[in-house]
N, CA, C and O atoms as a GROMACS GRO file, in nm:
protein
  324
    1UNK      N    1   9.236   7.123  14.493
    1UNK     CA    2   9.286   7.244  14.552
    1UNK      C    3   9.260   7.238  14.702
    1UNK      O    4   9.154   7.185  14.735
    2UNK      N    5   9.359   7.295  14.819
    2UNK     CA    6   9.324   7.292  14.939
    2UNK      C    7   9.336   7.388  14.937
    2UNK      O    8   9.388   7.428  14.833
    3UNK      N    9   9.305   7.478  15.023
    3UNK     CA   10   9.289   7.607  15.104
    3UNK      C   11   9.308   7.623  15.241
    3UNK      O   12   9.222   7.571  15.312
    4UNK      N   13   9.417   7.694  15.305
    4UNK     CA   14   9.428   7.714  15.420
    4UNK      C   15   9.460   7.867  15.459
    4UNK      O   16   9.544   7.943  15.410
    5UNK      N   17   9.381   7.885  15.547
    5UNK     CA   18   9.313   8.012  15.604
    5UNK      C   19   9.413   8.047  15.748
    5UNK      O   20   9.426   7.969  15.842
    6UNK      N   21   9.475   8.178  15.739
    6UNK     CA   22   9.513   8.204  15.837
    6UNK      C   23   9.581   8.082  15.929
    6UNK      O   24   9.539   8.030  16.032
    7UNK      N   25   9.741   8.050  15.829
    7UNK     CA   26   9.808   7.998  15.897
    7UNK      C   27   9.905   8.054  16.018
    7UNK      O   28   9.995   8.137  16.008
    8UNK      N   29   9.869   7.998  16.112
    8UNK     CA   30   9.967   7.994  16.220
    8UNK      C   31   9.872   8.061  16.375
    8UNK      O   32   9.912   8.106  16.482
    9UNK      N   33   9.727   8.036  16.315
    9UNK     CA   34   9.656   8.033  16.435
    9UNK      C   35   9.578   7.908  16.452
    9UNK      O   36   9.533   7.890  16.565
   10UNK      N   37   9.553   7.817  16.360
   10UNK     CA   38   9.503   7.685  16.404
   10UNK      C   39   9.607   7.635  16.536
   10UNK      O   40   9.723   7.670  16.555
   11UNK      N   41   9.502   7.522  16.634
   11UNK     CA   42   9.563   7.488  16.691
   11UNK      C   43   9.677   7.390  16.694
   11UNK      O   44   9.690   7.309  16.602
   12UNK      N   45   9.772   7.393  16.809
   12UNK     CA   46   9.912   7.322  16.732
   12UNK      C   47   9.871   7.196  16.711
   12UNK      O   48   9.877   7.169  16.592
   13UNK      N   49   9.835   7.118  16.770
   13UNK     CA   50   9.807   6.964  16.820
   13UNK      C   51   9.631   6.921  16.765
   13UNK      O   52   9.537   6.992  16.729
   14UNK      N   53   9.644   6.805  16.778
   14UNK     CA   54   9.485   6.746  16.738
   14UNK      C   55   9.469   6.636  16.773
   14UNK      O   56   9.550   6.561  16.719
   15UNK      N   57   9.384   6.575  16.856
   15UNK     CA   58   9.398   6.406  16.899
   15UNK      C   59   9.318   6.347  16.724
   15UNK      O   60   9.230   6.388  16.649
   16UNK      N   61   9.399   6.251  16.729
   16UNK     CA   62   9.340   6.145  16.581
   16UNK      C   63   9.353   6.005  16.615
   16UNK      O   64   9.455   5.937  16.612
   17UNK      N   65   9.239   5.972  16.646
   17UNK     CA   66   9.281   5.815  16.751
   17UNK      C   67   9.345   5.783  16.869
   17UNK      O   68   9.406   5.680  16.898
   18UNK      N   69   9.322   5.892  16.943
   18UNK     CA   70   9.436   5.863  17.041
   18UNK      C   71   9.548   5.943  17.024
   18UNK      O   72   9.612   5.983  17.121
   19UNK      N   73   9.578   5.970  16.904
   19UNK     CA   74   9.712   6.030  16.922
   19UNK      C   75   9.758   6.186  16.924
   19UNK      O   76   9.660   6.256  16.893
   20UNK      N   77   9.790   6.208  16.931
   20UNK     CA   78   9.844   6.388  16.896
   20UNK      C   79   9.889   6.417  16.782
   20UNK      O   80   9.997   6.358  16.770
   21UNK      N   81   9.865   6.475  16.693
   21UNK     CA   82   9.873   6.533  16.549
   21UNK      C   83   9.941   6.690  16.492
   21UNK      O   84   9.903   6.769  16.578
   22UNK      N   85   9.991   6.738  16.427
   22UNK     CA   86   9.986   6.796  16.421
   22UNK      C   87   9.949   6.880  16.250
   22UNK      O   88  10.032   6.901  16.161
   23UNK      N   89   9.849   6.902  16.249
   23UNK     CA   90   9.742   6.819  16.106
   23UNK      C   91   9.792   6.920  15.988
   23UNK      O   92   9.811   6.879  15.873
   24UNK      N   93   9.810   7.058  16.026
   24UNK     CA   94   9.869   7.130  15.931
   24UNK      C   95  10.000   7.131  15.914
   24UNK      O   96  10.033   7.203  15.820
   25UNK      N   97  10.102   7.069  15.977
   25UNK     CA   98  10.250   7.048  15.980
   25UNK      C   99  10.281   6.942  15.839
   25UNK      O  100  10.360   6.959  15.746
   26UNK      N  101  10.153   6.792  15.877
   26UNK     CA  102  10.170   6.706  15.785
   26UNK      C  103  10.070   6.723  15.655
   26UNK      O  104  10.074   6.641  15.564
   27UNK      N  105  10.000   6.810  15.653
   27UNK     CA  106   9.958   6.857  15.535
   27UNK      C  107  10.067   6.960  15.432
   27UNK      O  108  10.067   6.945  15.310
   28UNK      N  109  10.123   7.024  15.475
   28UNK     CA  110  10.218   7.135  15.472
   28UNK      C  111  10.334   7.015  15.349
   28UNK      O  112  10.351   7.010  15.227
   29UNK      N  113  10.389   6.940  15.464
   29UNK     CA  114  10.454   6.811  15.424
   29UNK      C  115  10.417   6.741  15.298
   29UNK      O  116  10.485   6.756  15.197
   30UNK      N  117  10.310   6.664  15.303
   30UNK     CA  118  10.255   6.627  15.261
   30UNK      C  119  10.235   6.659  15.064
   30UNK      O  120  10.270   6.596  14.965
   31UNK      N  121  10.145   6.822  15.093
   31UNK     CA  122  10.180   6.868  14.983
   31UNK      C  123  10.271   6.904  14.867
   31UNK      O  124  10.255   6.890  14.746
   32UNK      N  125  10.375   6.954  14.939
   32UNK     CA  126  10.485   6.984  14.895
   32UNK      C  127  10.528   6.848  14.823
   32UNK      O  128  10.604   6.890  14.735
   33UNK      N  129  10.523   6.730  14.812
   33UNK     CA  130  10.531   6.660  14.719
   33UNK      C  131  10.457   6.647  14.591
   33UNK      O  132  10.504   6.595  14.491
   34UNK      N  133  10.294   6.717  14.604
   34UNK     CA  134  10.251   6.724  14.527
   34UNK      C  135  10.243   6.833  14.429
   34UNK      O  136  10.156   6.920  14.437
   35UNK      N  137  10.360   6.830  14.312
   35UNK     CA  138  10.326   6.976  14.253
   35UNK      C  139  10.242   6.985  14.133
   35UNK      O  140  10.227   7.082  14.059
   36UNK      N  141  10.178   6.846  14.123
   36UNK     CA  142  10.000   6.903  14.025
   36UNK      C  143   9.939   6.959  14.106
   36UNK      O  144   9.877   7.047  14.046
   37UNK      N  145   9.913   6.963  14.231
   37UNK     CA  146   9.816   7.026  14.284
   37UNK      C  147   9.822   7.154  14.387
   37UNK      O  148   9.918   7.170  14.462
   38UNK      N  149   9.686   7.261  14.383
   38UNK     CA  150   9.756   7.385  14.384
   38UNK      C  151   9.683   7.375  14.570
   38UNK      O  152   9.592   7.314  14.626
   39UNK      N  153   9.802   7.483  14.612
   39UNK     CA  154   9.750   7.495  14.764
   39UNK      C  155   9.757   7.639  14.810
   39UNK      O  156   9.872   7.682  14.822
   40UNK      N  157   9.651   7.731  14.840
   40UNK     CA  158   9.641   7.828  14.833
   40UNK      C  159   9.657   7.875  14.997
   40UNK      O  160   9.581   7.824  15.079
   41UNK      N  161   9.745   7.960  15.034
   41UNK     CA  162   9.778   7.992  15.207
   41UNK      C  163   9.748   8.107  15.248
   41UNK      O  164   9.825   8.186  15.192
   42UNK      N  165   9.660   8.172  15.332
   42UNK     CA  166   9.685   8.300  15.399
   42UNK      C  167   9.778   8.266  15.501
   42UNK      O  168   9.816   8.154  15.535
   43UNK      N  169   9.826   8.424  15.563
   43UNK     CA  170   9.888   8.391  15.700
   43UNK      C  171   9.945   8.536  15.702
   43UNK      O  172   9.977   8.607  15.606
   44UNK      N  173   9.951   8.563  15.834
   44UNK     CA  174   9.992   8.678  15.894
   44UNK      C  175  10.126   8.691  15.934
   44UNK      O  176  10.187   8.790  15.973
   45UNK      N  177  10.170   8.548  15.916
   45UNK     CA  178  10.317   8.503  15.949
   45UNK      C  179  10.437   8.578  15.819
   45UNK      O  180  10.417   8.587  15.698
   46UNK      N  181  10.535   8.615  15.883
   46UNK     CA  182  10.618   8.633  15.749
   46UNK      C  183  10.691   8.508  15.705
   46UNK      O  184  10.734   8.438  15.797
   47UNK      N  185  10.708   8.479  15.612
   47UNK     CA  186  10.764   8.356  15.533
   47UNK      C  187  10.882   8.331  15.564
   47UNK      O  188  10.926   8.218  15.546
   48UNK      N  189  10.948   8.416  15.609
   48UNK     CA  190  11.089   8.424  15.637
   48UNK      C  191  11.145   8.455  15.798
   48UNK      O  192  11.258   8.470  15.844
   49UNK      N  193  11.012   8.455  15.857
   49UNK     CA  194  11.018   8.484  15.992
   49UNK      C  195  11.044   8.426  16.092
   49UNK      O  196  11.009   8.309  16.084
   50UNK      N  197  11.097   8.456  16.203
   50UNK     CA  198  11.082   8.345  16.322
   50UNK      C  199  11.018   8.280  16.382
   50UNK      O  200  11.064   8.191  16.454
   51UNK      N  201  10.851   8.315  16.367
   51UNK     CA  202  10.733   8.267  16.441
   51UNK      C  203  10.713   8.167  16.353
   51UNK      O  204  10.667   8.067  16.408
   52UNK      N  205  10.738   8.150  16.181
   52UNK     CA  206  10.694   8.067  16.134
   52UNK      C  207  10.785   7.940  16.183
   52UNK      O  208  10.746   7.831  16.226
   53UNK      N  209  10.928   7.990  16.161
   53UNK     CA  210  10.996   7.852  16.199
   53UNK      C  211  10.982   7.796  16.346
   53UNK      O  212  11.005   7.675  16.354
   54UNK      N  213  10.950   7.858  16.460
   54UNK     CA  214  10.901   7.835  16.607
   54UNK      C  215  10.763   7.733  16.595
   54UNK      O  216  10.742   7.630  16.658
   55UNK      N  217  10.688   7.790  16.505
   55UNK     CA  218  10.578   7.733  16.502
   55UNK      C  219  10.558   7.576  16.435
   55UNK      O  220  10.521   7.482  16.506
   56UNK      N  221  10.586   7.561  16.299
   56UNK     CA  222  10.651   7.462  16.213
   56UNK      C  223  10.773   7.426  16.192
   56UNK      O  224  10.804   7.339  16.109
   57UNK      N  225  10.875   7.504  16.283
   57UNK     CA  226  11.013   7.418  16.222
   57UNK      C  227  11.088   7.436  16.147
   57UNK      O  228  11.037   7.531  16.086
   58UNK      N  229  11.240   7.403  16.069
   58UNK     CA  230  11.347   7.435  15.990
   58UNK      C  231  11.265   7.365  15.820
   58UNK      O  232  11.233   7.431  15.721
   59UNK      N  233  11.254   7.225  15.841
   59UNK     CA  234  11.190   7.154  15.766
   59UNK      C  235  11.069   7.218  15.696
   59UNK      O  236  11.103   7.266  15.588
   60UNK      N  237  10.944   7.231  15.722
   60UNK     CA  238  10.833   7.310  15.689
   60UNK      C  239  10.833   7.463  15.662
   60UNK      O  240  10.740   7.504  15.592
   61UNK      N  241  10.885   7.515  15.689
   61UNK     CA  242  10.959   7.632  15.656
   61UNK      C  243  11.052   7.642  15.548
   61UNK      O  244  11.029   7.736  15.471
   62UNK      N  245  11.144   7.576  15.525
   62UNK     CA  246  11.184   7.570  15.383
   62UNK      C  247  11.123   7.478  15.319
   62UNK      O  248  11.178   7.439  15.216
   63UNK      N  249  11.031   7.432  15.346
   63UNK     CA  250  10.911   7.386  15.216
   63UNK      C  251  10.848   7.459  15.194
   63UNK      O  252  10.820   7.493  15.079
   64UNK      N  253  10.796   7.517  15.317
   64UNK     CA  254  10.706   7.666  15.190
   64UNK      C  255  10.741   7.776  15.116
   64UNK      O  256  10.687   7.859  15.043
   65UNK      N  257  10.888   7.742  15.174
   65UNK     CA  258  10.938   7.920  15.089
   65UNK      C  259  10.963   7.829  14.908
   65UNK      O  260  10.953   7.880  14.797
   66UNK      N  261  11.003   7.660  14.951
   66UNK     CA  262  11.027   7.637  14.774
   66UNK      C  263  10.921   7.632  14.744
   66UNK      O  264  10.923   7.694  14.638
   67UNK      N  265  10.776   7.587  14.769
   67UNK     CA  266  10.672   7.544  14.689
   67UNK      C  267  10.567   7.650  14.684
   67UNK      O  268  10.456   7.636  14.633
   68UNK      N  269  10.605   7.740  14.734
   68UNK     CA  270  10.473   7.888  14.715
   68UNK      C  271  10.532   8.048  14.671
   68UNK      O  272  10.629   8.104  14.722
   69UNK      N  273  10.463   8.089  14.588
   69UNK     CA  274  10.488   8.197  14.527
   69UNK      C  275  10.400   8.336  14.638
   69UNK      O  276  10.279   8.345  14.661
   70UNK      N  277  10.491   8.410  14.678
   70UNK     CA  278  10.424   8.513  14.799
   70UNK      C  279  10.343   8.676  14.713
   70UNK      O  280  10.375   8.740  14.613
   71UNK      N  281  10.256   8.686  14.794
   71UNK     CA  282  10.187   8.809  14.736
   71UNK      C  283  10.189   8.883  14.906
   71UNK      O  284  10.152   8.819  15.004
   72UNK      N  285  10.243   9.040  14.915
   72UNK     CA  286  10.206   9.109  15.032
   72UNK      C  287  10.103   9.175  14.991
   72UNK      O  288  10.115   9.234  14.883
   73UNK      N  289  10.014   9.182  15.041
   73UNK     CA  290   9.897   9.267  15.067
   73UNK      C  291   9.889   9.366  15.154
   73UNK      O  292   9.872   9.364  15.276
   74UNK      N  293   9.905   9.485  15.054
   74UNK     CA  294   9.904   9.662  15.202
   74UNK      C  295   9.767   9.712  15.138
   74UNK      O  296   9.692   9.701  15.041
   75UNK      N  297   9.786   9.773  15.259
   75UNK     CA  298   9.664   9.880  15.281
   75UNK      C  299   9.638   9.891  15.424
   75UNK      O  300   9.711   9.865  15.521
   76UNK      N  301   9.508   9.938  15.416
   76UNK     CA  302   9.471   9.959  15.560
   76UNK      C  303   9.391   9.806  15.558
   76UNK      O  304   9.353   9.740  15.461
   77UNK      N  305   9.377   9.772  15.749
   77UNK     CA  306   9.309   9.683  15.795
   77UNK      C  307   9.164   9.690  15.782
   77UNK      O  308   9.092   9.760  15.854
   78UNK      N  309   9.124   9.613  15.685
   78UNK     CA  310   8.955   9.639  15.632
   78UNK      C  311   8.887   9.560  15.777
   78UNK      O  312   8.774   9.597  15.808
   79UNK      N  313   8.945   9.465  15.854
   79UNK     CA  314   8.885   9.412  15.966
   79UNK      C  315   8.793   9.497  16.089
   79UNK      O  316   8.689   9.461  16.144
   80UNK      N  317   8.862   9.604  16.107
   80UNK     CA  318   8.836   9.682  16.203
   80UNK      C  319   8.712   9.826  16.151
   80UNK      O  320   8.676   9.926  16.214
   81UNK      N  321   8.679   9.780  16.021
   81UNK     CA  322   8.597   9.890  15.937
   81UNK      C  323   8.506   9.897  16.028
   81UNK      O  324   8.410   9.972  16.014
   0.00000   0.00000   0.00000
């Protein structure tokens, strides 16, 4: 199981040897081939939104809308309690 927390505020880029990465783009990727295994996402982003595709792209963006099942969560902001 992976877990990723509040997508779409990690940073974009990551050096990995030298190079520039972009580590949740190719995880994102990555997964989506794997459908034994489960990948659990927050994010403040809407799924269908523009920031997501600005952020990740046409590609990664319609991978997550096929490979994840969405839950909205309302209420009030328990953060600011």
């Amino acid at each position: 199981m992976l877990g990723i927390q509040d997508l779409g505020c990690e940073p974009q880029e990551s050096l990995y040897m030298g190079n520039r990465v972009d580590v949740v783009r190719q995880l994102i990727e990555y997964r989506g081939d794997k459908t034994d295994e489960i990948t659990l996402i927050t994010s403040n982003l809407k799924i269908n939104g523009e920031k997501l595709v600005n952020r990740y792209g046409d590609r990664v963006a319609s991978r997550l809308n096929e490979m994840c099942n969405y839950f909205e969560i309302k209420g009030k902001d328990r953060r600011k309690l």
